[in-house]
N, C-alpha and C positions, 0 to 999 in steps of 0.2 A: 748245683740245684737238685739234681737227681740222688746224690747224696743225705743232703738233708733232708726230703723226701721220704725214701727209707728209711733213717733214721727215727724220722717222728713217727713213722709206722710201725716198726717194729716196738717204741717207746706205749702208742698205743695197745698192741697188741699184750708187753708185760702187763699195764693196765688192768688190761680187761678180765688177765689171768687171773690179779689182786681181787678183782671187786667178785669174780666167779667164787673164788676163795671163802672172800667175807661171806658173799651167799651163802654158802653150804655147810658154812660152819655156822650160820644162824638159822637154818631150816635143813628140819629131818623127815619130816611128815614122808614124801614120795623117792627119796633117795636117800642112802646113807651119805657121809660124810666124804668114804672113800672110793663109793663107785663116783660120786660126782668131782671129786679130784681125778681119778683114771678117766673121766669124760672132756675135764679141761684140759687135760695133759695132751691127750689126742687131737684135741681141735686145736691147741698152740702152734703141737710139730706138724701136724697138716701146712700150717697157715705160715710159721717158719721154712719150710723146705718151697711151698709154692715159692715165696718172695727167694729162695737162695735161687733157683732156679731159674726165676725172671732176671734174677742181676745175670747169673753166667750166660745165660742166652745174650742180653744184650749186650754183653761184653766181648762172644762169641763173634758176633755181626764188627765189632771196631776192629776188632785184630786179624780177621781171616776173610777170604772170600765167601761166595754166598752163590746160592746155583739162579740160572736166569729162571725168572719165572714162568717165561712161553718157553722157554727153550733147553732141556735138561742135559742139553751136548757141550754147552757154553757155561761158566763162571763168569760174574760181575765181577771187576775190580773198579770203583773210585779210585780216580789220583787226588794223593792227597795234597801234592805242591805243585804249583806253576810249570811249565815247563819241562816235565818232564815225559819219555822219549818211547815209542814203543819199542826199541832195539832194548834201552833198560829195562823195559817191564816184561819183556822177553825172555832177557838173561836173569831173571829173577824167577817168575812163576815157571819157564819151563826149564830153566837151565843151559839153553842156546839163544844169543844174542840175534841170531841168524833166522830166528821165527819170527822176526819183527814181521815181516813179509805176507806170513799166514795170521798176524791179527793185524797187519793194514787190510787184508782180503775180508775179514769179520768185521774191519770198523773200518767202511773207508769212506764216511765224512771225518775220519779223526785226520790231523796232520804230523805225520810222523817223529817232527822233531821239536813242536811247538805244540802242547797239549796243554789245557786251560785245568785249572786244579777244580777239583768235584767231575771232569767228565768221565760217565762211564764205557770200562773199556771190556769187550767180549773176549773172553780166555777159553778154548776148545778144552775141552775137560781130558781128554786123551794127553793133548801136551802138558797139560799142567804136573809139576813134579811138586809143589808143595801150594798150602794156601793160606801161610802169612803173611801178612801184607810186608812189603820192602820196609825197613828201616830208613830214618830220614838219611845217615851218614849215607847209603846205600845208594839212594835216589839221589842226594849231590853230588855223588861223582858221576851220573849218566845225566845231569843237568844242565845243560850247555850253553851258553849265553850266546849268542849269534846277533851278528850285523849283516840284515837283508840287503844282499843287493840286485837291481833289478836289471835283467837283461834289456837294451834300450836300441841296439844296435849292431844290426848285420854283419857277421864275421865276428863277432864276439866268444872267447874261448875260454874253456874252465882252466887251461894254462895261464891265459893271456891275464883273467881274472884274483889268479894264485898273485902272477908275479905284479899286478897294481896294487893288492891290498895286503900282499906277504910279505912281498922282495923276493919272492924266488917262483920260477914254473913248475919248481918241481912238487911243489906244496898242493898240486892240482889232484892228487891222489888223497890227500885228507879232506882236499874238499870234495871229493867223490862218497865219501866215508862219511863225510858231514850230510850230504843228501842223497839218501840209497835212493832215492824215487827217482833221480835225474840221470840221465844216459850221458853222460860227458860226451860222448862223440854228439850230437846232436843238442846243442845250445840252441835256442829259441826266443825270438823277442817277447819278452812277456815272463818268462822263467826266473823264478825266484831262489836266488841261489845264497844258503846260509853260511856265514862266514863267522867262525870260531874268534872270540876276540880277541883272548887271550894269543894269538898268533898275525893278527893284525899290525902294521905299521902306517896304515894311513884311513880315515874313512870317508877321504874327497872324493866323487863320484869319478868313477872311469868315465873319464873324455872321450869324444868321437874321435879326436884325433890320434889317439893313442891306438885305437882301435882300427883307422884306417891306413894306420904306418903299417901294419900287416897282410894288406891287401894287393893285388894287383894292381887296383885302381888309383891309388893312391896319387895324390899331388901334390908339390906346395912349390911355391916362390919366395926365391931367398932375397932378403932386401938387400940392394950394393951400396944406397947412398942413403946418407943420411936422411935429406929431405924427403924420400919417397912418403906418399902419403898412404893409405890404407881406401882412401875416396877413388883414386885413380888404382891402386890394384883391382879392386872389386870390377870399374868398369873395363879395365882390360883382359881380364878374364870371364867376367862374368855377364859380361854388356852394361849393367846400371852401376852406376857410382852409387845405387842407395842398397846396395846388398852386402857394403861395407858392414852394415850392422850383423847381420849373420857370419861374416865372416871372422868378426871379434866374437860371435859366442863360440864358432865351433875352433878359435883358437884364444881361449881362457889363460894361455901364458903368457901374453902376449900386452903391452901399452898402446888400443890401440890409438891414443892418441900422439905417442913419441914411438915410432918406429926403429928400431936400432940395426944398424949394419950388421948382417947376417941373421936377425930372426928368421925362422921361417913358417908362411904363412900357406898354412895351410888350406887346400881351395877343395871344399866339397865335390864331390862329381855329378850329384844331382844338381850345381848351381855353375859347371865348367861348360863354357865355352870353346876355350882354342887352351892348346897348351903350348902355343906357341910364345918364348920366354919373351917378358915383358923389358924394355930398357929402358933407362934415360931416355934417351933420345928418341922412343917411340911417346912416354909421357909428353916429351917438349912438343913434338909434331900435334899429338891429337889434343894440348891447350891452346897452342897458337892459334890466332886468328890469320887469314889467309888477308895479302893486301889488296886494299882497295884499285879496282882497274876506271880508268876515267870512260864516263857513259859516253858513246857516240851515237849521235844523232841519225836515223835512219835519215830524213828530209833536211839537209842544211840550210840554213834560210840563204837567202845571197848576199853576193859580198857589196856593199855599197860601192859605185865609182870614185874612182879617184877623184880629187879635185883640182882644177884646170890651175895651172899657177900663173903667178900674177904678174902685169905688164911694167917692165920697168917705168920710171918716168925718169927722164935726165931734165937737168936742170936748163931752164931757158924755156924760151917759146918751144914751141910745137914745132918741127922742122917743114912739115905738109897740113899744113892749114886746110881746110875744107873749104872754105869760103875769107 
């Protein structure tokens, strides 16, 4: 659009040249022919060089940096793509990747590794070694594609982190590299740690339990029999049989509706009781009902007399008649 623009201006401007032209070559009276050609000529290249001028200027502003306006210690740079990094726009403008540091210190609402395209970024005019803007091939290779992952859980580690989404702990040093903001000795719940995709083998969330196999704390009960249920582990550890449900989330590998000999079922320690190992035969004690004992009567009523038994009668008269 700015293109054709100037074009139709400068299209006017030969114009105007023509019609000055016709002028003076039809009126003589207050100017010769040739001083009013050497007057159009002037005001042409005047009005030519303004407009060359305006295009390099503005062209000037696309391809280079530009000084801050309040601030004549610092250079603007626009990023011009998604995502990219102050460690590249570092090793660009000053020629050390390692001054990421000194413009998170100048921008630090910006986010180091995850920068939104159009924000502007502050470049200290001392570091600065040139001021063309990066090339895009430039900026794709310091463009990085990362899977957030959020720290969720106590004793969680940029090792522990490597080797769930890597396969290896030793990969814990590029993810150090991946977030210079983060202190790898001190993991944090709440810490949001970027994870290169491209080196990725899994993007299932890291499990608690995974995380508490690391710990001192840690617990689990390993199933012996087939039948054990997940209802009666929860209450033998836990006191309720209804904390069965929590104990299927914090162990997601798990069926827990067909328990299999030898899972093992991992038991929270904000929800342990006794770690005292559960058995069969503690399961069978604490379903059975105990039997019933026959009520005894404090007051028993009394016992009826016997009843007197009865007179024989032999056959024939009476031997002792009365009368």
């Amino acid at each position: 659009m700015r293109y054709f623009i100037r074009k139709l201006f400068r299209t006017g401007i030969i114009g105007a040249f023509v019609v000055l032209m016709i002028f003076g070559c039809a009126s003589g009276k207050e100017m010769n022919v040739g001083q009013k050609y050497e007057a159009s000529k002037s005001w042409f290249k005047e009005k030519w060089n303004a407009l060359g001028s305006e295009s390099s200027s503005s062209k000037d502003v696309q391809t280079s940096l530009k000084p801050h306006d309040q601030n004549s210690n610092y250079l603007v740079y626009q990023t011009q793509w998604s995502d990219e990094t102050l460690s590249g726009i570092a090793e660009w403008f000053t020629g050390n990747a390692d001054n990421w540091k000194t413009l998170a210190s100048a921008n630090p609402k910006v986010r180091p590794n995850h920068i939104a395209a159009g924000t502007m970024i502050l470049i200290p005019v001392k570091l600065a070694k040139t001021r063309k803007l990066p090339t895009e091939a430039f900026a794709n290779k310091h463009r990085l594609n990362y899977f957030e992952h959020e720290v969720q859980w106590p004793g969680e580690t940029l090792s522990l982190i490597a080797k769930w989404y890597t396969g290896r702990y030793g990969n814990w040093k590029a993810l150090a590299k991946a977030n210079p903001g983060l202190n790898p000795n001190r993991i944090r719940v709440g810490n949001i740690i970027n994870i290169p995709t491209e080196m990725m083998i899994s993007k299932e969330p890291l499990p608690r339990k995974v995380v508490a196999k690391s710990l001192s704390t840690y617990y689990a009960h390993t199933v012996q029999e087939p039948d054990e249920k997940l209802t009666d582990i929860a209450k033998w550890y836990t006191g309720k049989a209804g904390n069965a449900k929590l104990l299927a989330k914090a162990n997601p590998d798990i069926d827990p509706e067909f328990l299999l000999a030898g899972n093992e079922i991992f038991i929270p320690s904000d929800l342990l009781k006794t770690r005292k190992p559960l058995r069969q035969k503690s399961i069978q004690a604490s379903t059975s009902e105990p039997a019933k004992k026959p009520s005894i009567s404090k007051d028993p009523a009394p016992a009826s007399p016997a009843p007197k038994p009865k007179k024989i009668q032999l056959f024939g008269p009476k031997q002792f008649p009365t009368h």
